[in-house]
TORKOL-4160 file (C-alpha; in steps of 0.2 Angstrom, whole numbers, padded with zeros to 4 digits, m for minus):
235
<pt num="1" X="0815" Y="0726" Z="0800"/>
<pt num="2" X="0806" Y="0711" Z="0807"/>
<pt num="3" X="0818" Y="0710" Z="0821"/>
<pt num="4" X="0812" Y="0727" Z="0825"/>
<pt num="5" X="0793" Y="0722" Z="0824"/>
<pt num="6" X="0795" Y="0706" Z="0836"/>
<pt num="7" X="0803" Y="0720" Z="0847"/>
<pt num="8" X="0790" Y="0732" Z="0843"/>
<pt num="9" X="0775" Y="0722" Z="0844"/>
<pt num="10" X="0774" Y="0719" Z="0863"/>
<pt num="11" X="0775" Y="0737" Z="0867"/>
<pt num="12" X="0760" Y="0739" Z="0854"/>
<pt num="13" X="0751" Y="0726" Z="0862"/>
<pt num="14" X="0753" Y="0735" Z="0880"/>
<pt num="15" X="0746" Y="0750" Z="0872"/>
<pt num="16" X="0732" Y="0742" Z="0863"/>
<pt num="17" X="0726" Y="0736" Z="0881"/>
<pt num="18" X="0728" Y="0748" Z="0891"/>
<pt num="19" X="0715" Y="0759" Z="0877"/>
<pt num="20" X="0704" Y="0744" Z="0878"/>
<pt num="21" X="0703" Y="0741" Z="0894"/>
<pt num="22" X="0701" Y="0762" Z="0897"/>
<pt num="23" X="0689" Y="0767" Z="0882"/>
<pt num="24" X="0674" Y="0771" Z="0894"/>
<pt num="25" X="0683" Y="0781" Z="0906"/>
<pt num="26" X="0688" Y="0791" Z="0892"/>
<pt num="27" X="0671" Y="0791" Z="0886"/>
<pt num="28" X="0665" Y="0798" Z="0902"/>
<pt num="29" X="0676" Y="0811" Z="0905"/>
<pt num="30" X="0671" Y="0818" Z="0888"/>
<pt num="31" X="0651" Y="0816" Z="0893"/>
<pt num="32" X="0655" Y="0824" Z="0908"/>
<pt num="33" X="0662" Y="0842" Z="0899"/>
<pt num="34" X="0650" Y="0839" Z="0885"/>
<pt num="35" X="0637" Y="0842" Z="0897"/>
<pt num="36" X="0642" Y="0859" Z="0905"/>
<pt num="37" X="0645" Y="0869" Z="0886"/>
<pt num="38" X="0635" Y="0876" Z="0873"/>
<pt num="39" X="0624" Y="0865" Z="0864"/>
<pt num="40" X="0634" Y="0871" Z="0849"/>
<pt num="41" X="0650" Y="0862" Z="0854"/>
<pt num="42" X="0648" Y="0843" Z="0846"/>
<pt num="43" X="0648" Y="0829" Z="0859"/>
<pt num="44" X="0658" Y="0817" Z="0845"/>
<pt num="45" X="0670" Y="0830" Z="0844"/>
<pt num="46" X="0675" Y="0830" Z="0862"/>
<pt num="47" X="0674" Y="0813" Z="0862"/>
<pt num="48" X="0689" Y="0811" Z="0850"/>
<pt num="49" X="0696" Y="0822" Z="0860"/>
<pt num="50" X="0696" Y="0811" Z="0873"/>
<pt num="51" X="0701" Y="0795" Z="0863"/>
<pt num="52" X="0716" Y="0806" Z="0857"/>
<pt num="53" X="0721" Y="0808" Z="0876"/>
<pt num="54" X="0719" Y="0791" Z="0879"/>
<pt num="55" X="0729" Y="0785" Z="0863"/>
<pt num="56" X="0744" Y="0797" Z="0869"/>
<pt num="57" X="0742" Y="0792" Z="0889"/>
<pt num="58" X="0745" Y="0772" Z="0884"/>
<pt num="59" X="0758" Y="0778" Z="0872"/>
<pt num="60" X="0771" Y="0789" Z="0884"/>
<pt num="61" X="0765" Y="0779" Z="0900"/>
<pt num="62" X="0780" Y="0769" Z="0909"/>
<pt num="63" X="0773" Y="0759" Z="0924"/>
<pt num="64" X="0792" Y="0761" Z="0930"/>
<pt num="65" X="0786" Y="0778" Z="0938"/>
<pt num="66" X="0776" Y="0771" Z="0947"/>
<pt num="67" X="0760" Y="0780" Z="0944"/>
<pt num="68" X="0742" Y="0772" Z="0942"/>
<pt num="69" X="0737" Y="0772" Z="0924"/>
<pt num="70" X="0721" Y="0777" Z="0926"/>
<pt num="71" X="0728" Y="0794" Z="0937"/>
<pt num="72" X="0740" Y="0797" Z="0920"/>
<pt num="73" X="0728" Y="0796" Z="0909"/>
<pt num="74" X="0717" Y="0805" Z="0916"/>
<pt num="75" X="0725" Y="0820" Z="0915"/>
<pt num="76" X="0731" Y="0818" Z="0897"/>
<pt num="77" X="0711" Y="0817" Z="0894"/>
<pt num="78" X="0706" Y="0832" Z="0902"/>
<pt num="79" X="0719" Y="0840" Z="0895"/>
<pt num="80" X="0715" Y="0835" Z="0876"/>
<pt num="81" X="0696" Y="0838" Z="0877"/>
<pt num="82" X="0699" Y="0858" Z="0886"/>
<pt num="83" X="0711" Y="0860" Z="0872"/>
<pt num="84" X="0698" Y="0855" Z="0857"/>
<pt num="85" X="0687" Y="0866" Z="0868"/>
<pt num="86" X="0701" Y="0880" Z="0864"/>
<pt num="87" X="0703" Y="0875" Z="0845"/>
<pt num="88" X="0682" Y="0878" Z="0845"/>
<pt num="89" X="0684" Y="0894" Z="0852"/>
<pt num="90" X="0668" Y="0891" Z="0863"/>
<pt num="91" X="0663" Y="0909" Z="0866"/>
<pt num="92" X="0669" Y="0925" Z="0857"/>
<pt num="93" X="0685" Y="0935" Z="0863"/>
<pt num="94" X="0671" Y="0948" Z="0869"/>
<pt num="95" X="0659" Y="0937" Z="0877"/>
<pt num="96" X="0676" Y="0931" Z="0887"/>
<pt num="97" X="0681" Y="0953" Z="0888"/>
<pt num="98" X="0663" Y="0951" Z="0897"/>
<pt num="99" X="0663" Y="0939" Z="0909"/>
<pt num="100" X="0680" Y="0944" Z="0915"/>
<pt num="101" X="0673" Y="0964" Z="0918"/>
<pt num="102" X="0660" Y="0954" Z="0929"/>
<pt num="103" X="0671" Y="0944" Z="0938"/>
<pt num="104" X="0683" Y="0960" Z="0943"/>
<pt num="105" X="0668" Y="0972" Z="0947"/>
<pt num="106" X="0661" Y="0959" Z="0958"/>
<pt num="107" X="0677" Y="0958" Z="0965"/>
<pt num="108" X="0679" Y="0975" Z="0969"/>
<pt num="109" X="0661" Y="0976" Z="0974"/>
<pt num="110" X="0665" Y="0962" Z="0987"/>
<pt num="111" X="0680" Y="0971" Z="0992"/>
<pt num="112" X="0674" Y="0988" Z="0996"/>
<pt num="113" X="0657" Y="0983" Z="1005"/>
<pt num="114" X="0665" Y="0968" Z="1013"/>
<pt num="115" X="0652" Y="0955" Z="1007"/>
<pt num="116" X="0646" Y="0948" Z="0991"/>
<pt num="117" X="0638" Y="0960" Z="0980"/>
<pt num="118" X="0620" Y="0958" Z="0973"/>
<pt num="119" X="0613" Y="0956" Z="0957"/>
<pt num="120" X="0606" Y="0973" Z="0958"/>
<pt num="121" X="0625" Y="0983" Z="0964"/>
<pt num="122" X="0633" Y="0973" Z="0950"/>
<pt num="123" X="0621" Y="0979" Z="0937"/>
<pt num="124" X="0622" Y="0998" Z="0944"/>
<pt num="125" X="0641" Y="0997" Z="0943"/>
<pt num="126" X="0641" Y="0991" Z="0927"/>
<pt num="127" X="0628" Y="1005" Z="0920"/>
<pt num="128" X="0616" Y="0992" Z="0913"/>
<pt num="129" X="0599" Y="0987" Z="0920"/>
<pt num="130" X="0596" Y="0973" Z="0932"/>
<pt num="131" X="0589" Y="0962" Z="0919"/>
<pt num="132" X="0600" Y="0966" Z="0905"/>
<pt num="133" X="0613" Y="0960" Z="0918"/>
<pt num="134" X="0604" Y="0944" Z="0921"/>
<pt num="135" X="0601" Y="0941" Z="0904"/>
<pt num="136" X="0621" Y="0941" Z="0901"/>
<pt num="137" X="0624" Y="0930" Z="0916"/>
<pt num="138" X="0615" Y="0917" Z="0907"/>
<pt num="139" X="0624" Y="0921" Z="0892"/>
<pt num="140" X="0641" Y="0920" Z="0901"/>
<pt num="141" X="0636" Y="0906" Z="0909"/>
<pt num="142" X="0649" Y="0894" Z="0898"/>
<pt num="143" X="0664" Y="0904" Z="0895"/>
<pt num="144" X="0670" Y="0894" Z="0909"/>
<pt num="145" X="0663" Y="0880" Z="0906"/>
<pt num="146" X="0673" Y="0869" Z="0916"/>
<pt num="147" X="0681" Y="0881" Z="0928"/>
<pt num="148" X="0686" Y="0871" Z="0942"/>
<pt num="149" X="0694" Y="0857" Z="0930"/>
<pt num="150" X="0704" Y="0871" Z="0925"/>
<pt num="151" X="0709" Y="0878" Z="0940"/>
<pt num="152" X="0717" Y="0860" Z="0946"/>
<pt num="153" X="0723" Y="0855" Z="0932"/>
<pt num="154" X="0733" Y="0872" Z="0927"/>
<pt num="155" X="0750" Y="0866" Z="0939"/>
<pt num="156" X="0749" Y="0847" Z="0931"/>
<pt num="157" X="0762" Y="0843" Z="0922"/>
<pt num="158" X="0766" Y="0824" Z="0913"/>
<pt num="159" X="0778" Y="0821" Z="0931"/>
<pt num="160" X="0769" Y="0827" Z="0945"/>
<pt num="161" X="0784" Y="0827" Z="0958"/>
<pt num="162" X="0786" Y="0833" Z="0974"/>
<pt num="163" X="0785" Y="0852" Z="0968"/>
<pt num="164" X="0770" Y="0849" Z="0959"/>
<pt num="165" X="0761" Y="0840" Z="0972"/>
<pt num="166" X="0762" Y="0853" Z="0983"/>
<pt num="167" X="0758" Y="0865" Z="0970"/>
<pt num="168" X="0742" Y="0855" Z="0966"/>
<pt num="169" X="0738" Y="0853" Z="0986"/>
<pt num="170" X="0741" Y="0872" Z="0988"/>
<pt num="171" X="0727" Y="0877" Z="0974"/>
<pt num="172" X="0717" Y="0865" Z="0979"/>
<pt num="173" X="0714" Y="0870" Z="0996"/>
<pt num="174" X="0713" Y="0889" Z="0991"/>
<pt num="175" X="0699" Y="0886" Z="0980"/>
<pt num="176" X="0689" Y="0874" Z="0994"/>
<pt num="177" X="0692" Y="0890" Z="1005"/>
<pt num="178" X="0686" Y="0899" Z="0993"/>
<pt num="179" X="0670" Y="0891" Z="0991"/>
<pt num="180" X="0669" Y="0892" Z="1009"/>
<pt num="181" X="0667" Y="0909" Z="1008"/>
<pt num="182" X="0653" Y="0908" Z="0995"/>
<pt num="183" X="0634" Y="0909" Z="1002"/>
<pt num="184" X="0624" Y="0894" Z="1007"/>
<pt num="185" X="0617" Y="0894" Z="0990"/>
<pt num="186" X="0629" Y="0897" Z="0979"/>
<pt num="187" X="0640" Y="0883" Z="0988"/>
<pt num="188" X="0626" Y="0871" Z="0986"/>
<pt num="189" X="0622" Y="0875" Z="0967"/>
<pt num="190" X="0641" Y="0871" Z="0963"/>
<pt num="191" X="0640" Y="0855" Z="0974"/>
<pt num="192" X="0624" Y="0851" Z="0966"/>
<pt num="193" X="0633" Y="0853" Z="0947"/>
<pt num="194" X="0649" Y="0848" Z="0950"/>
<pt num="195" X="0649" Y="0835" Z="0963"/>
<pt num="196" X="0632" Y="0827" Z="0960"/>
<pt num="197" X="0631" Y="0830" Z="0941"/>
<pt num="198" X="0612" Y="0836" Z="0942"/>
<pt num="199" X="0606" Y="0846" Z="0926"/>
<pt num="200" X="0598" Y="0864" Z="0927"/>
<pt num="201" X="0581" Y="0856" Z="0929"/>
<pt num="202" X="0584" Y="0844" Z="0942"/>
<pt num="203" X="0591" Y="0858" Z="0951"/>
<pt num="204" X="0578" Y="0869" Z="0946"/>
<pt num="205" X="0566" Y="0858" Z="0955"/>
<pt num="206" X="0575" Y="0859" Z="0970"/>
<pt num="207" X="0577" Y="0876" Z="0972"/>
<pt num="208" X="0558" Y="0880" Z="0969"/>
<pt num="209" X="0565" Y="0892" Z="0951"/>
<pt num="210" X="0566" Y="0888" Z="0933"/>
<pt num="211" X="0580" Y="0881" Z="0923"/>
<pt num="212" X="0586" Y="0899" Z="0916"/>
<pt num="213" X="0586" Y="0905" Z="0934"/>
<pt num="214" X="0596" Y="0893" Z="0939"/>
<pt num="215" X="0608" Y="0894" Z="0923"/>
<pt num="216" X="0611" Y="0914" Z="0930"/>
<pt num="217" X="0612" Y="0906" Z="0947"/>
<pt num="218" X="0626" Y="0896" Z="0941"/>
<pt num="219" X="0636" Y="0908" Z="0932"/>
<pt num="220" X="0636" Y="0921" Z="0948"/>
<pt num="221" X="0642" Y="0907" Z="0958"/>
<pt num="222" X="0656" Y="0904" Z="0946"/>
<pt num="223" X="0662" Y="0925" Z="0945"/>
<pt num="224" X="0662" Y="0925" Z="0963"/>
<pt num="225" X="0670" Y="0910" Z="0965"/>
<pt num="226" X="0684" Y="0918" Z="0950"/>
<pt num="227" X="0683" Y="0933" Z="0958"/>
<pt num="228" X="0688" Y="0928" Z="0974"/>
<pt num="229" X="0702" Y="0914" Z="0969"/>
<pt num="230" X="0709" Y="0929" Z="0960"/>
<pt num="231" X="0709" Y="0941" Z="0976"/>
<pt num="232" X="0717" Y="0927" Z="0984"/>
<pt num="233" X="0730" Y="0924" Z="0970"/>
<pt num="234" X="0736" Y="0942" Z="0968"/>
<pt num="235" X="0736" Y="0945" Z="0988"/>
């Protein structure tokens, strides 16, 4: 037995660093999520979460691979936080019914006029006033909350090979050609969010409208981003 442990113990101690010398990048990919669903959903909670990743990243990682830590665990914390997420079932089975019915009549909106559809054609194909629609948007807003971390991550596996590589390089460049296709403002909104990490009043500010505008602004963005990415996937 305590031949075992003197065995034992190094690896331990390997681990032990590696989650010390990494507890604020997990830390911060937890804030990051946090920040982008209900106020319901407890930021502790998805920061376990992400100290779970991190504890099973220094335990299965094997430098022999050749992969950066930091890129391995990564992953293994995005993964576990989205997966909490799902445990807290975020938005109801018919809030998620919902956004999906908006996503596919924007999409076959889009398809048949040959542009994006407004707020106003959505509303009239779906047989509900304008603002009744716009009040869902905002509703809907977090059923996705972290669409695009999804998107990518949904070919990563614990060995991203050669297949998988391509995989990830191939759904990454669909959904930036997507977004390309998005208009001006919708683009910049997602940038804004995503990229800069501005908060619905920062953005607010910037657009000259008020933080629920730019909540509805956000989510209309996001089903004509899904909308889009799943015309692409099913052509």
């Amino acid at each position: 037995m305590r031949a075992y442990e003197r065995v034992a113990d190094p690896a331990r101690a390997e681990r032990d660093a590696l989650m010390v010398a990494h507890l604020d990048m997990a830390r911060r990919i937890a804030l990051r999520v946090a920040r982008r669903v209900p106020d319901n959903v407890r930021q502790d909670d998805l920061i376990a979460a992400a100290m779970v990743g991190l504890a099973e990243a220094a335990e299965r990682f094997d430098a022999a691979r050749g992969q950066p830590f930091v890129a391995f665990a990564e992953k293994r914390i995005r993964g576990a936080v989205l997966d909490e997420l799902r445990r807290g079932d975020v938005m109801s089975r018919r809030a998620r019914a919902r956004a999906r019915q908006v996503s596919d009549t924007i999409r076959a909106l889009g398809a048949r006029l040959g542009r994006h559809p407004e707020d106003e054609e959505v509303a009239a194909a779906l047989g509900v006033p304008v603002d009744q629609y716009l009040a869902e948007l905002e509703t809907l807003t977090h059923v996705a909350c972290v669409p695009i971390d999804e998107l990518t991550a949904e070919v990563a596996g614990d060995d991203e090979g050669p297949e998988t590589s391509a995989a990830r390089r191939l759904l990454t460049a669909r959904l930036v050609a997507q977004l390309q296709t998005l208009p001006e403002r919708d683009a910049t909104l997602l940038s804004l969010y995503y990229v800069e990490e501005l908060s619905y009043a920062e953005i607010g500010k910037l657009f000259g409208v008020t933080e629920s505008r730019v909540c509805q602004l956000h989510s209309r963005a996001l089903a004509r981003l899904r909308a889009g990415f799943q015309e692409g996937r099913d052509g």
